[in-house]
PyMOL Python script that loads the backbone (N, CA, C, O; Angstrom):
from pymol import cmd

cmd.read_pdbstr("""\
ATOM      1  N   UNK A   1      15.289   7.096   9.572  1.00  0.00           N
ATOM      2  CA  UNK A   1      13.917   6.926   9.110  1.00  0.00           C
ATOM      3  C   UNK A   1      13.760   7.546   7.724  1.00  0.00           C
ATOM      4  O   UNK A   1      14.424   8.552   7.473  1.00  0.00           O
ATOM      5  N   UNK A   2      12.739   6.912   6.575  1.00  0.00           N
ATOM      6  CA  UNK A   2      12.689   7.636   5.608  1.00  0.00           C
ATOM      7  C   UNK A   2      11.749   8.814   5.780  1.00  0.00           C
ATOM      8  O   UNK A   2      11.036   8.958   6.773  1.00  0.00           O
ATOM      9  N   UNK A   3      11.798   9.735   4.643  1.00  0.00           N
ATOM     10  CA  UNK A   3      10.794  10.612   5.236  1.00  0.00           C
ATOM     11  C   UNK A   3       9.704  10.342   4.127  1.00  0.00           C
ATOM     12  O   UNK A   3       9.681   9.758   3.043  1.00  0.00           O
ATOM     13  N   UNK A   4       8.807  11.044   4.915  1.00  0.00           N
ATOM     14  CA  UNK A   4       7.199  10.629   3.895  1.00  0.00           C
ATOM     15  C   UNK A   4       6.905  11.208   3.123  1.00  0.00           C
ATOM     16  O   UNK A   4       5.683  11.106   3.010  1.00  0.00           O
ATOM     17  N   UNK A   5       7.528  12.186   2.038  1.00  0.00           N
ATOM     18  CA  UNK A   5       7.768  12.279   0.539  1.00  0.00           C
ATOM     19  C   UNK A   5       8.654  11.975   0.160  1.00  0.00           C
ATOM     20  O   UNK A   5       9.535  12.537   0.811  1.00  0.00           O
ATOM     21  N   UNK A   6       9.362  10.917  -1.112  1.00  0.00           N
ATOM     22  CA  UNK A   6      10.675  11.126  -1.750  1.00  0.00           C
ATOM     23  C   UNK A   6      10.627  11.683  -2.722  1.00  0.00           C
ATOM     24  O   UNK A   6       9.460  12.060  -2.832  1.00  0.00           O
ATOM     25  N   UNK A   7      11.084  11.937  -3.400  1.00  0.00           N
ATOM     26  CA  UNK A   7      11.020  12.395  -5.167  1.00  0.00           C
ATOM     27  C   UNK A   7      10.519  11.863  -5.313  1.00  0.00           C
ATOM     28  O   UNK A   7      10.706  10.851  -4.637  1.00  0.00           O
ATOM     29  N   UNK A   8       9.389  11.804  -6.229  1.00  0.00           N
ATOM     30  CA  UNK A   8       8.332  10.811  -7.077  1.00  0.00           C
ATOM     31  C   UNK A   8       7.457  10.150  -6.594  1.00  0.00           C
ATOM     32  O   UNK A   8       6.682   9.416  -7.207  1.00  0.00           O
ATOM     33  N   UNK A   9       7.518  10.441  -4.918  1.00  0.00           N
ATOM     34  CA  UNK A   9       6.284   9.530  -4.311  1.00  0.00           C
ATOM     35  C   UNK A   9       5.252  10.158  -4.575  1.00  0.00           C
ATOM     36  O   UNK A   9       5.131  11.381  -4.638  1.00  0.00           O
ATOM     37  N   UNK A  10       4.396   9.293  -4.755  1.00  0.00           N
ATOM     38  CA  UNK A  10       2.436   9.648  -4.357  1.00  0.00           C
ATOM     39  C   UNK A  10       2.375   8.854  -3.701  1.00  0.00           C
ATOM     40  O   UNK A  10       2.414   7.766  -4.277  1.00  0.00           O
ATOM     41  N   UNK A  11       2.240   8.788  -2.084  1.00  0.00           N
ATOM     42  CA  UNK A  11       1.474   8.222  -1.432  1.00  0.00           C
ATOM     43  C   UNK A  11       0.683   8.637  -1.136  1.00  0.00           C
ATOM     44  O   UNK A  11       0.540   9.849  -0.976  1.00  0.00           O
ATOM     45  N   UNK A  12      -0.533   7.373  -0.857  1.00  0.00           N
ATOM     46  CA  UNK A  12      -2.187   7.393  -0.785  1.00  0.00           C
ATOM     47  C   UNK A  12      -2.637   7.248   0.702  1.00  0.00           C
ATOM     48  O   UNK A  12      -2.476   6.252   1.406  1.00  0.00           O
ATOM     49  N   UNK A  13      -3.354   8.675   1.123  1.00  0.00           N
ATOM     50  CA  UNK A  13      -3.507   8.507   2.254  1.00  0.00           C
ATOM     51  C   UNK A  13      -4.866   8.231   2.667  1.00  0.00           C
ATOM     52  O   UNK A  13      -5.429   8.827   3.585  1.00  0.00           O
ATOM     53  N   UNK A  14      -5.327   7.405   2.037  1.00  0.00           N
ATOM     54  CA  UNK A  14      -7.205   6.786   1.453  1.00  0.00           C
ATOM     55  C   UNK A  14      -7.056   5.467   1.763  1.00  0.00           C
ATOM     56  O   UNK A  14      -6.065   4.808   2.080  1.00  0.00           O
ATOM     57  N   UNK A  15      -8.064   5.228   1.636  1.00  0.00           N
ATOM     58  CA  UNK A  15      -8.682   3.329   1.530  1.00  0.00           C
ATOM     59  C   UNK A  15      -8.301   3.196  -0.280  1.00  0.00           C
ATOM     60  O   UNK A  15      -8.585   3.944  -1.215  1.00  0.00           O
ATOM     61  N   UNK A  16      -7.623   2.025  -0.225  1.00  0.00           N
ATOM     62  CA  UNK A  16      -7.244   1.472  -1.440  1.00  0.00           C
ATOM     63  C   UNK A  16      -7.991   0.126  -1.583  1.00  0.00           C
ATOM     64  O   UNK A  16      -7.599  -0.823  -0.905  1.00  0.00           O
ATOM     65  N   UNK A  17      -9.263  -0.050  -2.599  1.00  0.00           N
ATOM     66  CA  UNK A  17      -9.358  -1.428  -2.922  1.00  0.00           C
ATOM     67  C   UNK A  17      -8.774  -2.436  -3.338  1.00  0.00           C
ATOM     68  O   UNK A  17      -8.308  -2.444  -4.477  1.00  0.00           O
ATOM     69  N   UNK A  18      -8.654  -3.693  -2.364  1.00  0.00           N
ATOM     70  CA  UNK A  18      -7.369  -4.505  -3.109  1.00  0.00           C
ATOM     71  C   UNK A  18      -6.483  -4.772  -2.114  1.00  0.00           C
ATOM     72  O   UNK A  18      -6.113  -5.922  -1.880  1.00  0.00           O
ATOM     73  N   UNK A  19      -5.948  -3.435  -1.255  1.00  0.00           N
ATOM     74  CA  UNK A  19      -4.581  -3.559  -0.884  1.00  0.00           C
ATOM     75  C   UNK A  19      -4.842  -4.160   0.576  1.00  0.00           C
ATOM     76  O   UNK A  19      -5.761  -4.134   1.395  1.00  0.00           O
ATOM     77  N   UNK A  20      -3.295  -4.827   0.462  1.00  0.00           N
ATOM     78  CA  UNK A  20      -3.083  -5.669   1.821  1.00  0.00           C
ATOM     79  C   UNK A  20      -3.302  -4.904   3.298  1.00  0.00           C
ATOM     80  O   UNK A  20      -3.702  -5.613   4.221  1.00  0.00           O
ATOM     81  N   UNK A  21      -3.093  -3.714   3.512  1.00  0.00           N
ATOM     82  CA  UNK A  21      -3.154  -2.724   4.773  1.00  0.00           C
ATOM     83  C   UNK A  21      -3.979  -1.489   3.917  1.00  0.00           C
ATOM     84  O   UNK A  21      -4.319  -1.387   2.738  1.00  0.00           O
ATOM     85  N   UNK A  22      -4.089  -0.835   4.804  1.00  0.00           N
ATOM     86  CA  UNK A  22      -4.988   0.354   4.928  1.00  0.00           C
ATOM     87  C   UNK A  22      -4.379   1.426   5.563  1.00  0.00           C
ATOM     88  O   UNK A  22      -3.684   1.110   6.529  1.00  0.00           O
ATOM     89  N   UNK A  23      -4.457   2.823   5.242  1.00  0.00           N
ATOM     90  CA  UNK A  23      -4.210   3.941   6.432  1.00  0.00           C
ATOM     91  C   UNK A  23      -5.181   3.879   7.358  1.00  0.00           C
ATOM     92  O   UNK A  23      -6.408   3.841   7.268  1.00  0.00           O
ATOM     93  N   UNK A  24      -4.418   3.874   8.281  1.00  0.00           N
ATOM     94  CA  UNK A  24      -5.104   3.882   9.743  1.00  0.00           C
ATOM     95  C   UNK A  24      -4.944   2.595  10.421  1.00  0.00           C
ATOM     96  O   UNK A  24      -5.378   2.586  11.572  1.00  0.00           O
ATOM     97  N   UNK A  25      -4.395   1.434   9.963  1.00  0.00           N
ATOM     98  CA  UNK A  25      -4.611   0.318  10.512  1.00  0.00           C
ATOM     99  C   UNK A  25      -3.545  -0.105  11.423  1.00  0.00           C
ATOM    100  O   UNK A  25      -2.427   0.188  11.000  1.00  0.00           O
ATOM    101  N   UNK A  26      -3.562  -0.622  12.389  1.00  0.00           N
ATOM    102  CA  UNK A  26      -2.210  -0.714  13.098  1.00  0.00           C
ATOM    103  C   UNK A  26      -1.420  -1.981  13.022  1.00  0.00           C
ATOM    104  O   UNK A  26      -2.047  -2.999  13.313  1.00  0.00           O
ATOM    105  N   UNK A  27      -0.310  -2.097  12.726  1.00  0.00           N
ATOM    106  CA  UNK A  27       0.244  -3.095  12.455  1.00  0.00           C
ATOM    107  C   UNK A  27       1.699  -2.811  13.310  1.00  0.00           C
ATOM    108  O   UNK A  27       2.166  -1.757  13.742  1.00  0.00           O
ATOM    109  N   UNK A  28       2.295  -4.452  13.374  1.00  0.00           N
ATOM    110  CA  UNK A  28       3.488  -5.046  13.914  1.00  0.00           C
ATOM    111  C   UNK A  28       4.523  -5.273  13.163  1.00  0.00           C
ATOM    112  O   UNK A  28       4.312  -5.894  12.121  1.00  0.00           O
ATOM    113  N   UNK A  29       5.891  -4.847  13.470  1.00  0.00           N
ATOM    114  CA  UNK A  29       6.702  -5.221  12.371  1.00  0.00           C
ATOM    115  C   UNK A  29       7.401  -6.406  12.568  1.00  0.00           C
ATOM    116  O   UNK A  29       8.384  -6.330  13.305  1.00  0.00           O
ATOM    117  N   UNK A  30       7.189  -7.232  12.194  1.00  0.00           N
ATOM    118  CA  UNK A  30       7.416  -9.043  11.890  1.00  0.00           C
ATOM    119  C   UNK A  30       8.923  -9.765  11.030  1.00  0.00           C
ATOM    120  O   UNK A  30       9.455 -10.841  11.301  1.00  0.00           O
ATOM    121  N   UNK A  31       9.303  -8.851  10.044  1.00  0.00           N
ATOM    122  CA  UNK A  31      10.220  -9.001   9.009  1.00  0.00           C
ATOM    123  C   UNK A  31      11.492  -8.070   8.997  1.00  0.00           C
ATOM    124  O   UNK A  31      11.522  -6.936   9.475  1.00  0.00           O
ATOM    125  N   UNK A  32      12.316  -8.584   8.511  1.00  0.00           N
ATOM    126  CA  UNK A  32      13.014  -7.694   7.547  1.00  0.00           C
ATOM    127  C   UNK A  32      13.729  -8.385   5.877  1.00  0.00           C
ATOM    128  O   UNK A  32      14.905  -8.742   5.807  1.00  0.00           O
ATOM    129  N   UNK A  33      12.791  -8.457   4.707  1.00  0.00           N
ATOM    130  CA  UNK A  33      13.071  -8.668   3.785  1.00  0.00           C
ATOM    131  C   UNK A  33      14.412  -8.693   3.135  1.00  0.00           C
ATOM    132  O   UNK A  33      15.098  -9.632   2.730  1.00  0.00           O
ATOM    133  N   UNK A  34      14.641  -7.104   3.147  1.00  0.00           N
ATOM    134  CA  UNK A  34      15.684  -6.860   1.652  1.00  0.00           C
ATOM    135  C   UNK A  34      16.394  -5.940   2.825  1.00  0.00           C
ATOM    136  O   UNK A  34      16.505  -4.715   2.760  1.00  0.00           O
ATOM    137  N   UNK A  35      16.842  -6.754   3.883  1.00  0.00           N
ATOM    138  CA  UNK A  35      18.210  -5.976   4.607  1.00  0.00           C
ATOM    139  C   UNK A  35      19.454  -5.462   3.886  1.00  0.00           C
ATOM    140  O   UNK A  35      19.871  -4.366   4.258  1.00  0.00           O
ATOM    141  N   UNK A  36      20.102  -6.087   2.919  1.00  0.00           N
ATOM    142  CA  UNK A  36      21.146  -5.562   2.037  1.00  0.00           C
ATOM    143  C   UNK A  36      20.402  -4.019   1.785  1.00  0.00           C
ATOM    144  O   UNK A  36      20.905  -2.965   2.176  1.00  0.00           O
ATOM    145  N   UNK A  37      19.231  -4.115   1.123  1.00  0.00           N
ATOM    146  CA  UNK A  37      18.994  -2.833   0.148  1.00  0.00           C
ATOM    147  C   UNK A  37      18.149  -1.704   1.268  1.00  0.00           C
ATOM    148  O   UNK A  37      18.121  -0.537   0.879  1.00  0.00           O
ATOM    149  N   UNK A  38      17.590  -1.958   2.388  1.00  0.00           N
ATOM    150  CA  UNK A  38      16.762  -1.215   3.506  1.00  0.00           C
ATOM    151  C   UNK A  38      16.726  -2.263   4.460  1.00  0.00           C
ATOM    152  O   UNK A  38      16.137  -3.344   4.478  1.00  0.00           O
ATOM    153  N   UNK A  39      17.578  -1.631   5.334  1.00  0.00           N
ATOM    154  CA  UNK A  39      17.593  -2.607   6.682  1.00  0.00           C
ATOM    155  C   UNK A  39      16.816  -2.000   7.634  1.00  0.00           C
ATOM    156  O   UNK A  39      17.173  -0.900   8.055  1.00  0.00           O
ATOM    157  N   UNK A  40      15.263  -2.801   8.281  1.00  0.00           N
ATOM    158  CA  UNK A  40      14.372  -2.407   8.554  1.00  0.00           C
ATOM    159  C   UNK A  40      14.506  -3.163   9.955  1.00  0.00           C
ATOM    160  O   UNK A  40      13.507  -3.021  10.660  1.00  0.00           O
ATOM    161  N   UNK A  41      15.459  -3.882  10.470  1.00  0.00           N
ATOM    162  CA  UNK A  41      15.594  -5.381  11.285  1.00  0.00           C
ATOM    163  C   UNK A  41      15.128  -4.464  12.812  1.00  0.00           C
ATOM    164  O   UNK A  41      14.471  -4.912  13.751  1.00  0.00           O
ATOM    165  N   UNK A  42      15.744  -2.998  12.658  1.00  0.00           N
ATOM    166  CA  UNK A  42      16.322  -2.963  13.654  1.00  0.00           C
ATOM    167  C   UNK A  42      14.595  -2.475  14.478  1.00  0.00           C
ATOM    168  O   UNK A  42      14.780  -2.434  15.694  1.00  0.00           O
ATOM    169  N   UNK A  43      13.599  -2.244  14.241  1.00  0.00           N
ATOM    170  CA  UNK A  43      11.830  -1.986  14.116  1.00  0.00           C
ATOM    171  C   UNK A  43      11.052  -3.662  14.285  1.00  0.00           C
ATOM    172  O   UNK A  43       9.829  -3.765  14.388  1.00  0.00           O
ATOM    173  N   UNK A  44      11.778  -4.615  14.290  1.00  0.00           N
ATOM    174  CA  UNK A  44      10.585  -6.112  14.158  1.00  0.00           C
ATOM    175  C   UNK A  44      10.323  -5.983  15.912  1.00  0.00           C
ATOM    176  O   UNK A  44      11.275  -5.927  16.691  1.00  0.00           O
ATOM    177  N   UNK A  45       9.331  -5.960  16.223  1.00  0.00           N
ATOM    178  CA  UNK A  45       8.260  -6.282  17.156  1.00  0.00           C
ATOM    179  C   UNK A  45       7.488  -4.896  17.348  1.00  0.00           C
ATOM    180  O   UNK A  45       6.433  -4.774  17.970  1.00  0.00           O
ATOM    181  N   UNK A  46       8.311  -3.699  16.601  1.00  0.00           N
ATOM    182  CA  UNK A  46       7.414  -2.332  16.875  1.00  0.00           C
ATOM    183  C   UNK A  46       6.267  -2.316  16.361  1.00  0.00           C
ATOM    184  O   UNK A  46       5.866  -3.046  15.455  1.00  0.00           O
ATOM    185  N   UNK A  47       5.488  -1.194  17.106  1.00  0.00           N
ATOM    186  CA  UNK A  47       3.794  -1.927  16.551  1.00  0.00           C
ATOM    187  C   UNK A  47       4.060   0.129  15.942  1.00  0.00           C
ATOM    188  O   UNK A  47       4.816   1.010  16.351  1.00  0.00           O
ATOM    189  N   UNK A  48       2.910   0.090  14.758  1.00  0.00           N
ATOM    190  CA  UNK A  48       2.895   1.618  14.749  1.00  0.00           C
ATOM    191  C   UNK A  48       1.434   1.729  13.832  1.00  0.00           C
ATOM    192  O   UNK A  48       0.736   0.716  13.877  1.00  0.00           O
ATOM    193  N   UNK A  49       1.057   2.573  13.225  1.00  0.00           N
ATOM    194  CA  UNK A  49      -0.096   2.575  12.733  1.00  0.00           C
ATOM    195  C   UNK A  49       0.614   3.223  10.822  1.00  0.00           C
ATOM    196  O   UNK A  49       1.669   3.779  10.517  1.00  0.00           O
ATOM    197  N   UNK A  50      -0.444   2.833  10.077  1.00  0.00           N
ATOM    198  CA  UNK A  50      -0.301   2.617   8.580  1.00  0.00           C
ATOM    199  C   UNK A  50      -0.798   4.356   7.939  1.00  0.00           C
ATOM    200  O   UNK A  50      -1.866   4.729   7.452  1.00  0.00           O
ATOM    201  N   UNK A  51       0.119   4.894   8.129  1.00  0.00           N
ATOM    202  CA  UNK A  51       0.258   6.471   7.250  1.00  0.00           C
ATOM    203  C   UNK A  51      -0.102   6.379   5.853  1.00  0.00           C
ATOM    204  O   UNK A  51      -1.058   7.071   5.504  1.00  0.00           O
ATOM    205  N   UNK A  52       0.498   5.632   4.946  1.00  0.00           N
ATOM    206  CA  UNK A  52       0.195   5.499   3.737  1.00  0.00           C
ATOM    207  C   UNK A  52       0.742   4.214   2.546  1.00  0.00           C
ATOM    208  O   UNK A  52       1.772   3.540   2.520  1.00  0.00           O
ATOM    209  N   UNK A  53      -0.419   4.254   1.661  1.00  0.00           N
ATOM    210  CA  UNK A  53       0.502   3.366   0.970  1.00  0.00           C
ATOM    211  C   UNK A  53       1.040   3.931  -0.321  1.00  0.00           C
ATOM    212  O   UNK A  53       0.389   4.871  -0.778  1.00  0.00           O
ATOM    213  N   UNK A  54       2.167   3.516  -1.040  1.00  0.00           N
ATOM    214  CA  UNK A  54       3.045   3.853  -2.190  1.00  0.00           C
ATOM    215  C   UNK A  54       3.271   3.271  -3.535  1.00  0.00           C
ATOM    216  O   UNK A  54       4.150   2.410  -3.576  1.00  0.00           O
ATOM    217  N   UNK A  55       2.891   3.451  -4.231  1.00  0.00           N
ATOM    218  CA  UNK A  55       3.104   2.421  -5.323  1.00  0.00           C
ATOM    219  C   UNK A  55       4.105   2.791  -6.539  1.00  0.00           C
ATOM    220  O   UNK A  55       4.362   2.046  -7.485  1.00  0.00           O
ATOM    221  N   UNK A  56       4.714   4.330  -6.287  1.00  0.00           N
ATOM    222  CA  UNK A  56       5.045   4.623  -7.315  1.00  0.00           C
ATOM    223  C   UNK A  56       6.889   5.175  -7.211  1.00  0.00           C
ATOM    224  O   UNK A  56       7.606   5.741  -8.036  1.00  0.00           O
ATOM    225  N   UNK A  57       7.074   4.823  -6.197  1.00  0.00           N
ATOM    226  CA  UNK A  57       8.856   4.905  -6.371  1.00  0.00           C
ATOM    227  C   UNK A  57       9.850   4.081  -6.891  1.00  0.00           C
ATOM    228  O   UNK A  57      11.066   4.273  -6.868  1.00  0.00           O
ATOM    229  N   UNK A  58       9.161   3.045  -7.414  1.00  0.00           N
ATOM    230  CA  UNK A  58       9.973   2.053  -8.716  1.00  0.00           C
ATOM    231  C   UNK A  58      10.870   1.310  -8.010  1.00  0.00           C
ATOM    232  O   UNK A  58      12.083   1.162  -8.154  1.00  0.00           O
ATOM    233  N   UNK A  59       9.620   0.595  -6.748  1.00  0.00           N
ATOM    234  CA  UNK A  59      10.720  -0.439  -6.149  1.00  0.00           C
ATOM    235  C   UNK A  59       9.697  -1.840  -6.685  1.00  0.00           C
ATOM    236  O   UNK A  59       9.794  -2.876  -6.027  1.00  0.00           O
ATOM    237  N   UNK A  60       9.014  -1.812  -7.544  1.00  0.00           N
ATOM    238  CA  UNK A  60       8.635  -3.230  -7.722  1.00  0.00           C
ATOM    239  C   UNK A  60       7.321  -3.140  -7.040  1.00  0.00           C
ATOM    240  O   UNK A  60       6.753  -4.122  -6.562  1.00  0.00           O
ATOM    241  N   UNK A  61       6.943  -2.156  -7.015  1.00  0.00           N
ATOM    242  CA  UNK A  61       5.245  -1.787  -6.001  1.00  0.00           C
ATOM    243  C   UNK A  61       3.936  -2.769  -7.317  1.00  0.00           C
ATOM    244  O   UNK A  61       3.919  -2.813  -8.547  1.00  0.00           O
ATOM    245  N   UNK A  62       3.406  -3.136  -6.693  1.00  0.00           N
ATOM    246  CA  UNK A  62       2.264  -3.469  -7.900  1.00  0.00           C
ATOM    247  C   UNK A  62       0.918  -3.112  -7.439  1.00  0.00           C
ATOM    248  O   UNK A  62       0.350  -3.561  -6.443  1.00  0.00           O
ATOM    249  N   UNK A  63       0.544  -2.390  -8.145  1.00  0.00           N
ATOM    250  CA  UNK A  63      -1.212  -1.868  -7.605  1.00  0.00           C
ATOM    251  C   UNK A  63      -2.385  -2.781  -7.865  1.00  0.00           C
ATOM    252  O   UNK A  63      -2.651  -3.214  -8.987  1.00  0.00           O
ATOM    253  N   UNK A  64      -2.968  -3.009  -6.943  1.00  0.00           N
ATOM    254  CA  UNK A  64      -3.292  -2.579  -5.707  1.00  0.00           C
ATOM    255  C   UNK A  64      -2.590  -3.565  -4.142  1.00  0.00           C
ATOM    256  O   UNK A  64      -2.727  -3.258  -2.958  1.00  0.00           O
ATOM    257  N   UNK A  65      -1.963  -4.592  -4.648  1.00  0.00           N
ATOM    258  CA  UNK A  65      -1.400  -5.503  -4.002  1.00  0.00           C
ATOM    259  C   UNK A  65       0.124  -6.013  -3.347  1.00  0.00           C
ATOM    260  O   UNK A  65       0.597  -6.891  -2.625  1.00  0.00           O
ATOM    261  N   UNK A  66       0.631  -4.485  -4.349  1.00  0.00           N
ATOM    262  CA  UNK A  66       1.988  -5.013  -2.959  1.00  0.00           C
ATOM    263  C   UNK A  66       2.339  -3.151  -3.303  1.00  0.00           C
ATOM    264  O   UNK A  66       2.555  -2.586  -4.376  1.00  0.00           O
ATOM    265  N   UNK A  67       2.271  -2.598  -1.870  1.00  0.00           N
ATOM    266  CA  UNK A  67       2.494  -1.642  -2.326  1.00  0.00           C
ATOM    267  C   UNK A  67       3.958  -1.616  -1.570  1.00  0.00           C
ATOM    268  O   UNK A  67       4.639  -2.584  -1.231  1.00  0.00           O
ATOM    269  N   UNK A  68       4.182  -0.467  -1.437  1.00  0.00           N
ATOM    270  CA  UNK A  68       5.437   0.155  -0.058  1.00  0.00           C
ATOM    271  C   UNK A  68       4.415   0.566   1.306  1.00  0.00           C
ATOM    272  O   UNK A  68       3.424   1.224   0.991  1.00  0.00           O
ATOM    273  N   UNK A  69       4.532   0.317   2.427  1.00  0.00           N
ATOM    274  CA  UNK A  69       3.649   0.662   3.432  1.00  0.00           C
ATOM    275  C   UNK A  69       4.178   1.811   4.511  1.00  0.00           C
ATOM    276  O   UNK A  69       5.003   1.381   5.318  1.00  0.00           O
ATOM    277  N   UNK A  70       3.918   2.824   4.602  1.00  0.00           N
ATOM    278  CA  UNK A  70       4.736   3.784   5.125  1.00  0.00           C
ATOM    279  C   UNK A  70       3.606   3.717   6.953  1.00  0.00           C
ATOM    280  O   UNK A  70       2.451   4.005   7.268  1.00  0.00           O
ATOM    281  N   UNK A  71       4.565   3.289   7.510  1.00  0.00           N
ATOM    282  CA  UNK A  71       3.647   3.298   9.102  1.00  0.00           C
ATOM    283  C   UNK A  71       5.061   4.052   9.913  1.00  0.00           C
ATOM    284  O   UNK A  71       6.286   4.029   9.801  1.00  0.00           O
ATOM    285  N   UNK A  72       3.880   4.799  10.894  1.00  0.00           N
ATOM    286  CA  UNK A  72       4.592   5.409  11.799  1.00  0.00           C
ATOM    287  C   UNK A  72       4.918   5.021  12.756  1.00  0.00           C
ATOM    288  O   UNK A  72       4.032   4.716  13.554  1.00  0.00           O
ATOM    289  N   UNK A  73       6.273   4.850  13.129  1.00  0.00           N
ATOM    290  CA  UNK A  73       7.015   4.500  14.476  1.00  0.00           C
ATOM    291  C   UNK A  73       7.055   5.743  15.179  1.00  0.00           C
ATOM    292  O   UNK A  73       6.886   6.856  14.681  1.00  0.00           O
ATOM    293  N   UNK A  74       7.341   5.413  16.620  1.00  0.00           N
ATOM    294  CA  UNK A  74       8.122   6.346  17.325  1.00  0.00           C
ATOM    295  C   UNK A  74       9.168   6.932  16.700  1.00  0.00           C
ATOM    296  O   UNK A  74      10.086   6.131  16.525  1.00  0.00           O
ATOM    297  N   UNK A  75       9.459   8.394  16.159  1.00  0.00           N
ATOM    298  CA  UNK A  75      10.794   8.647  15.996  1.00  0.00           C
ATOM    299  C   UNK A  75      10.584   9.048  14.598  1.00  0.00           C
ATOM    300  O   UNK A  75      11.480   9.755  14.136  1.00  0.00           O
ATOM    301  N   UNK A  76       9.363   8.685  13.629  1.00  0.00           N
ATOM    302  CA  UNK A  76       8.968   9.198  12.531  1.00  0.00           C
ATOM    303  C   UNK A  76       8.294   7.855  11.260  1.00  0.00           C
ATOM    304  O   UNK A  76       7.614   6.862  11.522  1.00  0.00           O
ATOM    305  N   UNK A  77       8.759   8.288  10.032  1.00  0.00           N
ATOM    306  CA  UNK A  77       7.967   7.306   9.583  1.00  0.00           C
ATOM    307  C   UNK A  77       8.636   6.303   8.427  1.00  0.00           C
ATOM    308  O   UNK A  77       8.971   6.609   7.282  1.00  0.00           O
ATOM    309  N   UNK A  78       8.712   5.185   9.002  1.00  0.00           N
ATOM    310  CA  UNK A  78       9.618   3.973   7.796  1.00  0.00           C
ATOM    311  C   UNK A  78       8.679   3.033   7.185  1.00  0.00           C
ATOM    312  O   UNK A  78       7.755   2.486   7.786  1.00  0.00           O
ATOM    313  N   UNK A  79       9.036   2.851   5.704  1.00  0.00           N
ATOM    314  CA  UNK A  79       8.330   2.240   4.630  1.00  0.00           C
ATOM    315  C   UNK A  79       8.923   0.781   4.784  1.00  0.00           C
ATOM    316  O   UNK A  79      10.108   0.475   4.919  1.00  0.00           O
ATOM    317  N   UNK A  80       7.728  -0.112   4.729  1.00  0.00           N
ATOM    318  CA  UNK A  80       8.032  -1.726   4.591  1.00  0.00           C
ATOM    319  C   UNK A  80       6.947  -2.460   3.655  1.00  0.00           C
ATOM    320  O   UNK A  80       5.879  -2.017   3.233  1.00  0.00           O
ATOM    321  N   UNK A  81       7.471  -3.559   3.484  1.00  0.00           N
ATOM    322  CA  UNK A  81       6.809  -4.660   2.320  1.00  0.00           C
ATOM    323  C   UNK A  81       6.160  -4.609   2.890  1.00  0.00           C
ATOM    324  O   UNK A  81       6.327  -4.195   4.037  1.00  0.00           O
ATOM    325  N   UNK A  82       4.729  -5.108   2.289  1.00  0.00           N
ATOM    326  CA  UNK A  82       3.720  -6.162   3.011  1.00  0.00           C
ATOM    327  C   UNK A  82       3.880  -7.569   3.885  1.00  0.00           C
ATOM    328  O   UNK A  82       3.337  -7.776   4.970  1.00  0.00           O
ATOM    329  N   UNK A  83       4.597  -8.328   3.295  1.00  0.00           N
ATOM    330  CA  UNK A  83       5.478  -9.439   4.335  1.00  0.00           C
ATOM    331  C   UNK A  83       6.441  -9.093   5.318  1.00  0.00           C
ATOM    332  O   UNK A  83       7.045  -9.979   5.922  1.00  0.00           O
ATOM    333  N   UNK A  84       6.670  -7.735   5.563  1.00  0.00           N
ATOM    334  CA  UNK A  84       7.296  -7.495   6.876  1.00  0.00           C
ATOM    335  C   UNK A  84       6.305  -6.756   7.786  1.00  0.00           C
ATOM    336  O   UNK A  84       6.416  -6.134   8.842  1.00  0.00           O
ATOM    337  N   UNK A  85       5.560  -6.986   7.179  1.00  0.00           N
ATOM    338  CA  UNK A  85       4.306  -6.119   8.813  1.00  0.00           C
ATOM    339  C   UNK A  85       2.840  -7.051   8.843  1.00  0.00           C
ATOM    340  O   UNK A  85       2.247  -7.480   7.854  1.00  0.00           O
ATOM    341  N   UNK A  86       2.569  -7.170   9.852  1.00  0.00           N
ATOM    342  CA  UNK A  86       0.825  -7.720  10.054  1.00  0.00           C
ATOM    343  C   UNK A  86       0.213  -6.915  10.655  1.00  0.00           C
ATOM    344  O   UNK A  86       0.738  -6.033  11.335  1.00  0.00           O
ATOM    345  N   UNK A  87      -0.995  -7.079  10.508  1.00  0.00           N
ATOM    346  CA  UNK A  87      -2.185  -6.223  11.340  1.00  0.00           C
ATOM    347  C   UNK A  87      -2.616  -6.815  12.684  1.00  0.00           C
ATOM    348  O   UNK A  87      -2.899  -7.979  12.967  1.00  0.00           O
ATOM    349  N   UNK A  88      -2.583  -5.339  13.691  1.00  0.00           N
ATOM    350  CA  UNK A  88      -2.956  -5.922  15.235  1.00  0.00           C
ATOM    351  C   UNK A  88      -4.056  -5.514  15.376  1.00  0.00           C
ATOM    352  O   UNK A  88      -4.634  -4.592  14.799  1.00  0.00           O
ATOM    353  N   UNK A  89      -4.522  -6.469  16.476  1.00  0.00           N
ATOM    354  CA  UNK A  89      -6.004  -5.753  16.603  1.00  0.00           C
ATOM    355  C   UNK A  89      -5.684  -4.568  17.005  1.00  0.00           C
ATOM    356  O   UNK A  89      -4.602  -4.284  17.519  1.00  0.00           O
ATOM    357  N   UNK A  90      -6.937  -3.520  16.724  1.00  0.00           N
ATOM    358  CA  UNK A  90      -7.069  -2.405  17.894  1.00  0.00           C
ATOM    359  C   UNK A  90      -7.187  -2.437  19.473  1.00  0.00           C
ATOM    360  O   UNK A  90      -7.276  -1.385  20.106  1.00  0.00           O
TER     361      UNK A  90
END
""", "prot")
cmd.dss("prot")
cmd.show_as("cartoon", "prot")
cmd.util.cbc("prot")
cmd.orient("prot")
């Protein structure tokens, strides 16, 4: 699992205008994008809730609309695209 500071992160643990998820929102993990570079495969159907979002570790984040999404699983907390997670109801 990554952990929820890296060097250089600011993640936002607020309501962001704009952005695709929210902290607090609970979402499903659906995807795994960029398996070569973060293989996330092994989390698709885990549901967990949205810790924070990231925009600033220089993976291609764009504010306010694609950030890094840091949601908590069982076991701690892993960062995914926006196209690898959806929102469940409560």
């Amino acid at each position: 699992m990554s952990p929820v500071l890296d060097l250089g992160a600011k993640p936002i643990t607020t309501h962001v205008d704009g952005a695709p998820f929210q902290p607090g929102w609970l979402v499903r993990v659906v995807a795994a994008v960029d398996a070569g570079i973060h293989d996330v495969s092994a989390h698709i159907g885990a549901v967990g809730r949205v810790a924070y979002l990231e925009y600033s570790c220089g993976c291609g984040q764009v504010f306010p609309t694609v950030p890094m999404v840091g949601v908590e699983l069982p076991g701690g907390v892993e960062e995914f695209w926006p196209e690898e997670i959806r929102r469940e109801a409560a």
